[in-house]
N, CA, C and O atoms as a GROMACS GRO file, in nm:
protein
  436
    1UNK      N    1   3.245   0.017   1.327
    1UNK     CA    2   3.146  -0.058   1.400
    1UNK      C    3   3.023   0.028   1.429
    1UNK      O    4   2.912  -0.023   1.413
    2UNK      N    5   3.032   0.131   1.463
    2UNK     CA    6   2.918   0.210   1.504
    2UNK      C    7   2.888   0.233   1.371
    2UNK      O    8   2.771   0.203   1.344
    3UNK      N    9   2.951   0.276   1.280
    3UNK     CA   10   2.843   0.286   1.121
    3UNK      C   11   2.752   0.199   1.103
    3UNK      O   12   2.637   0.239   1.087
    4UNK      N   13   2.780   0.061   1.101
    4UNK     CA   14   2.739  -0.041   1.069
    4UNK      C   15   2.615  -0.051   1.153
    4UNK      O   16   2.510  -0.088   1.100
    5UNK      N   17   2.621  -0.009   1.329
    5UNK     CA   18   2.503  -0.024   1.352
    5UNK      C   19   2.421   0.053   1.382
    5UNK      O   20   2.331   0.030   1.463
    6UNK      N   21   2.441   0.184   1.307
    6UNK     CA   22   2.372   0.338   1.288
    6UNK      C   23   2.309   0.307   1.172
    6UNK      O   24   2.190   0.337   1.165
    7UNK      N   25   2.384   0.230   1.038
    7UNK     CA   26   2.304   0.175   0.911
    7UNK      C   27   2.223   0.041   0.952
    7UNK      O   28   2.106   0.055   0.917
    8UNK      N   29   2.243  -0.071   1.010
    8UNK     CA   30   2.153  -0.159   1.116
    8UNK      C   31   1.993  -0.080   1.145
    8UNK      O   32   1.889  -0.091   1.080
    9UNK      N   33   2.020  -0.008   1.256
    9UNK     CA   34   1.952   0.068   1.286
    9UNK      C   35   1.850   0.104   1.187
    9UNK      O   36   1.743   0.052   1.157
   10UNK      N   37   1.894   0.178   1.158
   10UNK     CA   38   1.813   0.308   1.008
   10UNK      C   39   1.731   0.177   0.939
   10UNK      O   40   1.626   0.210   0.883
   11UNK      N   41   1.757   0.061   0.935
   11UNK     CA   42   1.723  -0.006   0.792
   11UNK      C   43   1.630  -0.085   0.850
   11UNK      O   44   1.551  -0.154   0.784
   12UNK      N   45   1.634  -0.078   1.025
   12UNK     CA   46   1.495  -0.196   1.097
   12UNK      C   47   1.381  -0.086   1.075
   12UNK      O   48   1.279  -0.090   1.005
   13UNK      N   49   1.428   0.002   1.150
   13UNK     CA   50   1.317   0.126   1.151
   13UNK      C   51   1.259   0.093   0.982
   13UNK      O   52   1.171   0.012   0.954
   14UNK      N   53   1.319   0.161   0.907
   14UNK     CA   54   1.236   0.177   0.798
   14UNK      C   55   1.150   0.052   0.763
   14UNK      O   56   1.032   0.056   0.732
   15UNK      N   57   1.246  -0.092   0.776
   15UNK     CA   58   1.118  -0.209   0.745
   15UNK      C   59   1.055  -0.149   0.805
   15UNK      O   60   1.008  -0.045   0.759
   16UNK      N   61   1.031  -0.184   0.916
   16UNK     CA   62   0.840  -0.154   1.060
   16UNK      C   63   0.806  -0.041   0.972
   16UNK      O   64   0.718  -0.060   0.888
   17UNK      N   65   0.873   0.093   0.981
   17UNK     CA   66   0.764   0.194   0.930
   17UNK      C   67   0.721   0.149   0.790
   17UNK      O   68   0.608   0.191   0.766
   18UNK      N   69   0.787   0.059   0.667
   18UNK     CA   70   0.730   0.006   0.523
   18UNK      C   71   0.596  -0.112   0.562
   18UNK      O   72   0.486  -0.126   0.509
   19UNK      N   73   0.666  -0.189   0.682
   19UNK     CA   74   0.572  -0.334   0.716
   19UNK      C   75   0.404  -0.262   0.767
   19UNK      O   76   0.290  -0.303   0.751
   20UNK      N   77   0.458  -0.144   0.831
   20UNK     CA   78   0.294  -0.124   0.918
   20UNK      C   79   0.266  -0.027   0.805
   20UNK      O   80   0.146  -0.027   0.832
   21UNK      N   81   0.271   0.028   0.736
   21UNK     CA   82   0.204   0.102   0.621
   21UNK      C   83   0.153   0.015   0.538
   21UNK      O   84   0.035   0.031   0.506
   22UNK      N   85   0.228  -0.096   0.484
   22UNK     CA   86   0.158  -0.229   0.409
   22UNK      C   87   0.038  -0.274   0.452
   22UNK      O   88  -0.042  -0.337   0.383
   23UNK      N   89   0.021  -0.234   0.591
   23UNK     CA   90  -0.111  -0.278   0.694
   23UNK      C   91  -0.237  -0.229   0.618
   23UNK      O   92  -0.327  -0.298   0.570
   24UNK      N   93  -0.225  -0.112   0.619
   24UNK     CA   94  -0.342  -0.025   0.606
   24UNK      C   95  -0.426  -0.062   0.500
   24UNK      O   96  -0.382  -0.080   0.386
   25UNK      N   97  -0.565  -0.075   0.536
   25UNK     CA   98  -0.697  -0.077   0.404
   25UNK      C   99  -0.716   0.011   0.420
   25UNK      O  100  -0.686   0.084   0.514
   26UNK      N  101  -0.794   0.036   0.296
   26UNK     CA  102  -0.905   0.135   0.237
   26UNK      C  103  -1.041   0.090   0.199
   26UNK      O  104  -1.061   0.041   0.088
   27UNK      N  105  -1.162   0.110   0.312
   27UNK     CA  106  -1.259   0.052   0.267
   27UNK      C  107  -1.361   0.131   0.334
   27UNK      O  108  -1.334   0.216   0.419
   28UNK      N  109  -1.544   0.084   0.276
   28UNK     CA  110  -1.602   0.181   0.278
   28UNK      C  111  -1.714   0.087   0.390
   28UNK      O  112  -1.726  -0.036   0.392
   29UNK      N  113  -1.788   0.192   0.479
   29UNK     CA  114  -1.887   0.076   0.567
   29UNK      C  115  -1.950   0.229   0.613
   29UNK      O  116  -1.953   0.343   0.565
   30UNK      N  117  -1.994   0.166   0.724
   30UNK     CA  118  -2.067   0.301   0.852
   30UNK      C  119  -2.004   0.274   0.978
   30UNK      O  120  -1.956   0.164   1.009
   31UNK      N  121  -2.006   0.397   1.064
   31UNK     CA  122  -1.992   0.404   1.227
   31UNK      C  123  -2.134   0.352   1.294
   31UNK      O  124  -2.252   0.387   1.286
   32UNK      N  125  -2.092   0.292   1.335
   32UNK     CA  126  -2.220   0.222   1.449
   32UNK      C  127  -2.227   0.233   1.564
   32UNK      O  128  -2.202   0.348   1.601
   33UNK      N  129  -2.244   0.183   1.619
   33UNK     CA  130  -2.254   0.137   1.775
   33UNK      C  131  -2.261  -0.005   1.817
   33UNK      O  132  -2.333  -0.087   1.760
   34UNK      N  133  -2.189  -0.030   1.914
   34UNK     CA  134  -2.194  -0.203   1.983
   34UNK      C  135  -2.327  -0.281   2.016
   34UNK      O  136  -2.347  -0.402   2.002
   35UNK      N  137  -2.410  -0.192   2.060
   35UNK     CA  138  -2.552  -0.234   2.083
   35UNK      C  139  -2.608  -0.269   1.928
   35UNK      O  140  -2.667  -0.375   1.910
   36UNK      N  141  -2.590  -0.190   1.834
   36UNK     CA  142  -2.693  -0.198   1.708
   36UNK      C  143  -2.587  -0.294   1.582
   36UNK      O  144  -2.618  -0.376   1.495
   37UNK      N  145  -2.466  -0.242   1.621
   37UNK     CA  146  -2.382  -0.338   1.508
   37UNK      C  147  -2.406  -0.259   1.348
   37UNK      O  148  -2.390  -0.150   1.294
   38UNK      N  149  -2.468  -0.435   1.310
   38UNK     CA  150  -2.500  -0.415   1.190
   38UNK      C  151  -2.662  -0.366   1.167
   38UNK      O  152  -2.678  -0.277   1.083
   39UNK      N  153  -2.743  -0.400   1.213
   39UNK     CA  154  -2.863  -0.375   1.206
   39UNK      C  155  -2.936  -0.232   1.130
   39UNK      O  156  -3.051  -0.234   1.085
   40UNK      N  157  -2.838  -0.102   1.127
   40UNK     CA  158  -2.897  -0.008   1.050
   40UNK      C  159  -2.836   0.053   0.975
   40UNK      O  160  -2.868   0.163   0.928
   41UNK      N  161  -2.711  -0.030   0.946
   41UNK     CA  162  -2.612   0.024   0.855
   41UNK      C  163  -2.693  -0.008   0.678
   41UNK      O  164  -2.767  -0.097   0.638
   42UNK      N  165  -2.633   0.111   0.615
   42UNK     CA  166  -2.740   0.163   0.499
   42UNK      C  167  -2.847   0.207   0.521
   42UNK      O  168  -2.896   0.206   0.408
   43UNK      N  169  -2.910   0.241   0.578
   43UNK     CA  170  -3.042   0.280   0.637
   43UNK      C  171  -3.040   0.456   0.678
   43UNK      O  172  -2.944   0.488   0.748
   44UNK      N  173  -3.111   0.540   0.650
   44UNK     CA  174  -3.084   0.666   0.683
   44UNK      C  175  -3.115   0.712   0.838
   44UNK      O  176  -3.066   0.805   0.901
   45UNK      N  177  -3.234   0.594   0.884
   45UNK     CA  178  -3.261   0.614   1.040
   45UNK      C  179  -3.141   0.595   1.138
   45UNK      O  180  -3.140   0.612   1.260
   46UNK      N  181  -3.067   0.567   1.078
   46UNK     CA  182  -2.971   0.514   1.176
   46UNK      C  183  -2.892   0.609   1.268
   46UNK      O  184  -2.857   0.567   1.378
   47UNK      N  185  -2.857   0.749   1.226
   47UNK     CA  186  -2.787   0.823   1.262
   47UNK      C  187  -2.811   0.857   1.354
   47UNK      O  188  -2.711   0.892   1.416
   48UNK      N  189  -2.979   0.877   1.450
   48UNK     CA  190  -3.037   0.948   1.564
   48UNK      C  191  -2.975   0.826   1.631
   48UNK      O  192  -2.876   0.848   1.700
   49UNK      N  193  -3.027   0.679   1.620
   49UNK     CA  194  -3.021   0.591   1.674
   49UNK      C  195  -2.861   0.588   1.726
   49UNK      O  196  -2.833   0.610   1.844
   50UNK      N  197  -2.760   0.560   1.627
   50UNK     CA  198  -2.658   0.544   1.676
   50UNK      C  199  -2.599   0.652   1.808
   50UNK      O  200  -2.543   0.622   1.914
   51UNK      N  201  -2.642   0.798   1.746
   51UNK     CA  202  -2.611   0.901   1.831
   51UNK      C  203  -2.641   0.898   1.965
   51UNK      O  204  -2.562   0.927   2.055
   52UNK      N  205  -2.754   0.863   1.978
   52UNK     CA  206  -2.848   0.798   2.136
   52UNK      C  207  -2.739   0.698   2.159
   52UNK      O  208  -2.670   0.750   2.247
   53UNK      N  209  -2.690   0.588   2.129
   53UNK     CA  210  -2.665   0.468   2.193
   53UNK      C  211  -2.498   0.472   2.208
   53UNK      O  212  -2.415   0.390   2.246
   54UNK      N  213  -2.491   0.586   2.168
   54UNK     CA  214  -2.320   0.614   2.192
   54UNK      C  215  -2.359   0.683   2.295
   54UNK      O  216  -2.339   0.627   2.404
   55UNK      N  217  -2.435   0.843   2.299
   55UNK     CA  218  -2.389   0.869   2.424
   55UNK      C  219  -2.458   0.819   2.567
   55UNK      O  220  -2.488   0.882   2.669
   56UNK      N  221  -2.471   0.656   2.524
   56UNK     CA  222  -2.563   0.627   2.642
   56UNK      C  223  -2.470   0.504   2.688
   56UNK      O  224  -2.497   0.399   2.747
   57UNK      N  225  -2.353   0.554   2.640
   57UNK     CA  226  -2.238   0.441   2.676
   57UNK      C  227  -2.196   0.376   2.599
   57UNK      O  228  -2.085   0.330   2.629
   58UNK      N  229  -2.255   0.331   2.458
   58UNK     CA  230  -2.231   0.204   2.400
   58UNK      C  231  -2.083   0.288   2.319
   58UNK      O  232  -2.049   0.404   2.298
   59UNK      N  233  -2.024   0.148   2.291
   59UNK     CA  234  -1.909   0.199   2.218
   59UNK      C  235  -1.909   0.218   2.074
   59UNK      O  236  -1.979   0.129   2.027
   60UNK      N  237  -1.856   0.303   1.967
   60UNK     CA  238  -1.857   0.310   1.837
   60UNK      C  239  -1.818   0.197   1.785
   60UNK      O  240  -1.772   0.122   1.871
   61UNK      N  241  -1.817   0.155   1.684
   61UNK     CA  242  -1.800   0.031   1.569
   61UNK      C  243  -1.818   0.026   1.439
   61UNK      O  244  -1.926   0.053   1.388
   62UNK      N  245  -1.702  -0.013   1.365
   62UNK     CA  246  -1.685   0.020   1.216
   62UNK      C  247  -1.802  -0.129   1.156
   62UNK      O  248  -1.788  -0.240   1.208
   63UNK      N  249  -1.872  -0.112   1.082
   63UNK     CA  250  -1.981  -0.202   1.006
   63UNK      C  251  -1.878  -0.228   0.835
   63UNK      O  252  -1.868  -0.135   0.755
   64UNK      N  253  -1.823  -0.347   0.814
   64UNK     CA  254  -1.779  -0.345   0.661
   64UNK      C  255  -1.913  -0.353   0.602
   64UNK      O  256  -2.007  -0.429   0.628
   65UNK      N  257  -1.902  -0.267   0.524
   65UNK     CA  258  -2.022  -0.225   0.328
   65UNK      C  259  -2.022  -0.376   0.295
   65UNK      O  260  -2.133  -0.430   0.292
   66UNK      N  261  -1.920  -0.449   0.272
   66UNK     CA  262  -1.961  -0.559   0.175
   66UNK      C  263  -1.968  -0.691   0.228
   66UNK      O  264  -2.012  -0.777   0.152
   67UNK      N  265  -1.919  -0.738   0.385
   67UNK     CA  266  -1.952  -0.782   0.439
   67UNK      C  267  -2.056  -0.839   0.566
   67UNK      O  268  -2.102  -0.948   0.598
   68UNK      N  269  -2.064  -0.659   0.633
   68UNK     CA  270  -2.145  -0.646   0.762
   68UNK      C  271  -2.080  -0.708   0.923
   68UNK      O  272  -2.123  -0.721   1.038
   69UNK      N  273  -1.955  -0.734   0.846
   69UNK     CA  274  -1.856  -0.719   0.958
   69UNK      C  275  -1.889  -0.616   1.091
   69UNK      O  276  -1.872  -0.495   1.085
   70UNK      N  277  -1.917  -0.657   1.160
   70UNK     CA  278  -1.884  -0.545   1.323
   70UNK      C  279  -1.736  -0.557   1.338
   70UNK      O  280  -1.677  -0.662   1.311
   71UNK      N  281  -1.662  -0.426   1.392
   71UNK     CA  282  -1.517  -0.428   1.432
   71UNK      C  283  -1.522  -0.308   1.519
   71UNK      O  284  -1.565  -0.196   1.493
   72UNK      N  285  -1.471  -0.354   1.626
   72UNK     CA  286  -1.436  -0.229   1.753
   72UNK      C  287  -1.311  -0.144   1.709
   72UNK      O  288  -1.207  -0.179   1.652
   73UNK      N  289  -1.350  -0.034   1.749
   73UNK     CA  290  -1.253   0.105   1.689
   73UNK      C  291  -1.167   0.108   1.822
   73UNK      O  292  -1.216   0.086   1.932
   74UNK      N  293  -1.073   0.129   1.807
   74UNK     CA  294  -0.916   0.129   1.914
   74UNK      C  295  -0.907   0.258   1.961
   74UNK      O  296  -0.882   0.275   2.080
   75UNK      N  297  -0.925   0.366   1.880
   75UNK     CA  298  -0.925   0.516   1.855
   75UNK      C  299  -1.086   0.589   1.867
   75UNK      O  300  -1.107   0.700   1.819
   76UNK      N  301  -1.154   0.540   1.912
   76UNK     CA  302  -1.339   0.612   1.896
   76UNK      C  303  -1.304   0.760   1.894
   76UNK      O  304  -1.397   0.836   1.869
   77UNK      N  305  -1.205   0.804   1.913
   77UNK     CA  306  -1.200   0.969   1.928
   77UNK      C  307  -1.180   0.999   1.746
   77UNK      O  308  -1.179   1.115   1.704
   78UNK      N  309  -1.170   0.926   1.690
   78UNK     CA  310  -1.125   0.958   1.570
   78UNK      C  311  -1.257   0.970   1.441
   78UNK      O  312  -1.257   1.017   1.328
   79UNK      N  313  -1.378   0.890   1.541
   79UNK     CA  314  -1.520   0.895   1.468
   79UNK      C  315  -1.609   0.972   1.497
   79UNK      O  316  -1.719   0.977   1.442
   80UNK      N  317  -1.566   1.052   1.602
   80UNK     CA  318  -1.667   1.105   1.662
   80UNK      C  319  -1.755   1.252   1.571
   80UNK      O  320  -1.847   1.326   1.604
   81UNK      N  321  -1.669   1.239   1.449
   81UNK     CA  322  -1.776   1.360   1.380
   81UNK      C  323  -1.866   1.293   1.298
   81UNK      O  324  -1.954   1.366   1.254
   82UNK      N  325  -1.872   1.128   1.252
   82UNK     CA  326  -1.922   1.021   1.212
   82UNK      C  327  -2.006   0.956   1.212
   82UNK      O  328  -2.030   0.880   1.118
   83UNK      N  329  -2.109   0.967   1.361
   83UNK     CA  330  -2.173   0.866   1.444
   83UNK      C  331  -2.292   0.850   1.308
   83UNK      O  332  -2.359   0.942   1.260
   84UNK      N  333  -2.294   0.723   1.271
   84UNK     CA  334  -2.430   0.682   1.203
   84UNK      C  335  -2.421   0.756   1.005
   84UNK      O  336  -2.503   0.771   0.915
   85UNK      N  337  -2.316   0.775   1.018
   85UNK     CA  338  -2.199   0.825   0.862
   85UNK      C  339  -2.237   0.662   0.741
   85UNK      O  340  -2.299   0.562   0.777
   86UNK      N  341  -2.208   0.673   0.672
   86UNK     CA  342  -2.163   0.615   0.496
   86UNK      C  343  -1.999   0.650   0.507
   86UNK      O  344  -1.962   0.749   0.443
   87UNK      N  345  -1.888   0.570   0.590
   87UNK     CA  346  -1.800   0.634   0.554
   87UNK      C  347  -1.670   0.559   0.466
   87UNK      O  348  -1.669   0.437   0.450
   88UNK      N  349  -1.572   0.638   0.419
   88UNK     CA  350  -1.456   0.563   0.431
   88UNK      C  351  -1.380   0.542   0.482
   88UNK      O  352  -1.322   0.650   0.495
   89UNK      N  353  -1.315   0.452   0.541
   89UNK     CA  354  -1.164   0.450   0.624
   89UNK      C  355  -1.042   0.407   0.576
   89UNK      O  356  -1.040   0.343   0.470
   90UNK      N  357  -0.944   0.429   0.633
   90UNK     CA  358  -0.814   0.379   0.578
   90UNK      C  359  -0.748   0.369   0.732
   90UNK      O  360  -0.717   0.458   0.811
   91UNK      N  361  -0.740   0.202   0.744
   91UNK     CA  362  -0.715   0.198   0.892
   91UNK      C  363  -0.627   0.068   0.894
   91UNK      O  364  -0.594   0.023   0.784
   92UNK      N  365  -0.584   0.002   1.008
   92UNK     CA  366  -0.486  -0.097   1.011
   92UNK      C  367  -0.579  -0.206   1.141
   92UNK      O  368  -0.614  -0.184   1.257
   93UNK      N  369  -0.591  -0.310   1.058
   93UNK     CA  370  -0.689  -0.376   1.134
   93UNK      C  371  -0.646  -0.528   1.211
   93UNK      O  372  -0.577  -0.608   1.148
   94UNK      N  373  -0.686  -0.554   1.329
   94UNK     CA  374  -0.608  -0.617   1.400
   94UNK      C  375  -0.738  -0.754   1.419
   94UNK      O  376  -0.817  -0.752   1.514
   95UNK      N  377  -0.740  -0.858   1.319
   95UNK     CA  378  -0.802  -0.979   1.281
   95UNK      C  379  -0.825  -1.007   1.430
   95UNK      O  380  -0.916  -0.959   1.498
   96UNK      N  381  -0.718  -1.103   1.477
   96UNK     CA  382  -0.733  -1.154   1.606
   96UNK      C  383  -0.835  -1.120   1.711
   96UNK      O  384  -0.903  -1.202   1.772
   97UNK      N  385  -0.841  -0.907   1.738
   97UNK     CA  386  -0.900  -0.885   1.796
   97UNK      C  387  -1.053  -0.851   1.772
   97UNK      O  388  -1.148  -0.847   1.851
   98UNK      N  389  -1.045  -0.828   1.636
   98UNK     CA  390  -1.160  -0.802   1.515
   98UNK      C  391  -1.168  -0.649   1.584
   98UNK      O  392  -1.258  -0.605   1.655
   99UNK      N  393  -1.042  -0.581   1.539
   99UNK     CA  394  -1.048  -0.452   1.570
   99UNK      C  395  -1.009  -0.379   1.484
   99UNK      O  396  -0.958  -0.446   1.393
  100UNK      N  397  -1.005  -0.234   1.459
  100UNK     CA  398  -0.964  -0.119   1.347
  100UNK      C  399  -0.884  -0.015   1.408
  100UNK      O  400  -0.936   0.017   1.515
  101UNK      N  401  -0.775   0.051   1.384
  101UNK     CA  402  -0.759   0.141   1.401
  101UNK      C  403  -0.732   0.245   1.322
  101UNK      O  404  -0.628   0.251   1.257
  102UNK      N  405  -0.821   0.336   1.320
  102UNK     CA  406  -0.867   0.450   1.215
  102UNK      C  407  -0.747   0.536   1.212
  102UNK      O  408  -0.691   0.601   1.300
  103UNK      N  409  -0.719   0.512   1.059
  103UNK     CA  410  -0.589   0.657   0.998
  103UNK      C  411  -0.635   0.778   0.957
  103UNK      O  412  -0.603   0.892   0.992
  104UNK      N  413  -0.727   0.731   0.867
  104UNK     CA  414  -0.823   0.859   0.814
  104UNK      C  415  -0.936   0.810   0.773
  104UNK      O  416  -0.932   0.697   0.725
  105UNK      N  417  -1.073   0.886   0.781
  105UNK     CA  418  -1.217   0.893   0.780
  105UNK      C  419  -1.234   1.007   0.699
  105UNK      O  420  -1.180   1.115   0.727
  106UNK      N  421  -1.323   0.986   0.578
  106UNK     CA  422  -1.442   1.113   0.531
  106UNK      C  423  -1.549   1.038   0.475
  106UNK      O  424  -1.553   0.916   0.455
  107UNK      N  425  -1.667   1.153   0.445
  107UNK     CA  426  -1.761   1.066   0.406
  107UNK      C  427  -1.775   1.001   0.284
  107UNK      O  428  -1.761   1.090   0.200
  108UNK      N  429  -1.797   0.883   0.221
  108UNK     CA  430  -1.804   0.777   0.178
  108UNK      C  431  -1.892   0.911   0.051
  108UNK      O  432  -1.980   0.998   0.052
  109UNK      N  433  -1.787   0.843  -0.046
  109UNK     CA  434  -1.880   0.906  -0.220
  109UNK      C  435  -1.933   0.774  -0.267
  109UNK      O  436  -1.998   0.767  -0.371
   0.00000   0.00000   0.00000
């Protein structure tokens, strides 16, 4: 009996850890800010701008490249070498809340 639910066990865990890895995209946009959004994503001015309006409170925000999606970052500690970046992410994104949470970030080739 206890085998059975030591192998039980072992085999939920691994779904969740297979199900939430299935989560994850890989896609390419910029770090923004809540105030500016989309507005200077692609744009090279953007970086002073964003930098100002983060540390003037506003919160970071992932911009999708091919949409122009705004999405609030769950993790902002994870962009912070980023602010106003071309980047990529690979993150697990939560529709409902139109939120991201960042796995890994570098800059966008």
């Amino acid at each position: 009996m206890k085998r059975v639910l030591v192998l039980l066990t072992a085999f939920f865990a691994l779904t969740v850890l297979a199900a939430k890895a299935a989560d994850s995209t890989t896609i390419n946009g910029w770090i923004s800010d809540a105030m500016c959004g989309a507005k200077h994503a692609g744009s090279g001015a953007n970086v002073a701008c964003v930098k100002k309006c983060i540390e003037g409170g506003e919160a970071p925000v992932f911009v999708d490249e091919t949409k122009k999606e705004v999405w609030t970052i769950d993790n902002p500690e994870a962009v912070k070498a980023f602010y106003g970046d071309h980047v990529t992410v690979t993150a697990t994104a939560d529709a409902a809340k139109k939120s991201v949470h960042i796995e890994t970030i570098s800059e966008a080739k």
